[in-house]
C-alpha angles and dihedrals in degrees: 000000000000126000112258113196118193135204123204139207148243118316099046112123106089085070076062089059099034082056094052096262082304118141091197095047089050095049098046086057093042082051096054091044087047086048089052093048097050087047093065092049093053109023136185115097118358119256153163110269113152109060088204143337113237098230116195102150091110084061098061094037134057094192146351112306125247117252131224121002086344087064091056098036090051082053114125115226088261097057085052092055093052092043097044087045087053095050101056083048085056094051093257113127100345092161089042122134144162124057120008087226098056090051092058098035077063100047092049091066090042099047126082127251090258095037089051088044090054098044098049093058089037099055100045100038089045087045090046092046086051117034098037105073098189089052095049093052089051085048088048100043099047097049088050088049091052089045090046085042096057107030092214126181089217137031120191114205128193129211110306083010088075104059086041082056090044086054106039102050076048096068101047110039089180081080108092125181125173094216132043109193114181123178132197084345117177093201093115089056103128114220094015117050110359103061088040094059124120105255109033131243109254112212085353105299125096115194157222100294105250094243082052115104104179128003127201127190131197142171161156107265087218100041110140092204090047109071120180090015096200108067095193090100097052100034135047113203094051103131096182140021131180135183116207142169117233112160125352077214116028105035109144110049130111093233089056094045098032086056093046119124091223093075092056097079086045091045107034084071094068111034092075 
């Protein structure tokens, strides 16, 4: 069976405090839940399937992040351009103007509980990866060692993970997978994440890292992470893209897409 290495999303610290303050021990227990979810997405008897999770959450955050309007109120100037960026793509404030803080301040009390929640782990972890260069070489660097470390034929890659994995097998074209499987990946996000990528798009377009091949995409058409959720405009290289519906509430987490049927063709083939 091949090695399958994973690489997860925003919102993942507190596995880092629940291990001790221990990455390894954060990403062995992110590694058994990921195993659980695939499982439900491709039955018969349980396995191993992933041989580790990159974890790098540690490396954007100091400590746990606050939670509610504290979470929006603690934000840097950087996380409320990115959340204030996000929420015109969604539709929220287009017209809006004046002072970033104001804005957000706006959009907490029109948000719902799960959409706040989202947005207040999203802004400041995607500002964090962008605009702090030293963090965003340690992110980087630790998701391509774990790649290096575990030679894998195919890494699966969640939400911000999937711009750190973009990058990563980037920056080191020696690594070489067979499959690239994002899910619910923002990479796509105009003013926000796109024009920010290592390395950059040329003519608008970024592309299948060299090392990459074969790259599937798939999301929630209503992901709110997600935007837009097809990738084939913005990147050349993408072979297959689908658009699914896993969950009118809960669209954007590892355990729904991992546990989608639509990774199963992608997957079967290497699992033999």
């Amino acid at each position: 069976m091949a090695g399958i290495v994973g690489v997860h999303g925003i919102g993942k610290y507190d596995y880092y405090v629940n291990a001790g303050n221990s990455a390894s021990g954060a990403a062995e227990a992110m590694r058994l839940k990921w195993d659980r979810y695939l499982h439900a997405a491709l039955g018969g008897e349980p396995r191993p399937y992933f041989t580790e999770v990159a974890y790098f959450s540690h490396l954007l955050r100091d400590r746990a992040p606050e939670q509610g309007p504290r979470a929006f109120a603690a934000m840097g100037a950087d996380a409320h351009h990115v959340l204030a960026e996000w929420a015109r793509q969604r539709g929220w404030g287009e017209h809006v103007t004046g002072a970033l803080r104001t804005f957000t301040g706006w959009l907490l009390t029109r948000l719902d509980a799960r959409s706040a929640a989202f947005a207040g782990l999203f802004a400041p972890e995607v500002a964090a990866y962008l605009t702090d260069a030293v963090r965003r070489e340690r992110v980087r660097q630790a998701v391509a060692a774990t790649i290096r470390r575990n030679g894998p034929r195919v890494v699966v890659a969640h939400s911000l993970g999937s711009v750190v994995a973009y990058e990563a097998l980037w920056s080191d074209p020696t690594l070489q997978v067979d499959l690239l499987l994002t899910l619910g990946s923002p990479l796509g996000m105009r003013n926000v994440i796109f024009e920010r990528l290592l390395p950059a798009p040329v003519n608008g377009r970024g592309g299948r890292p060299p090392g990459v091949r074969r790259w599937v995409n798939i999301a929630d058409k209503d992901d709110i992470a997600a935007i837009p959720p097809d990738l084939c405009d913005s990147f050349t290289g993408v072979d297959v893209e689908e658009l699914v519906n896993l969950d009118w509430i809960d669209f954007h987490t590892a355990e729904k897409y991992l546990g989608c049927p639509a990774l199963d063709p992608h997957l079967r083939p290497f699992l033999v």
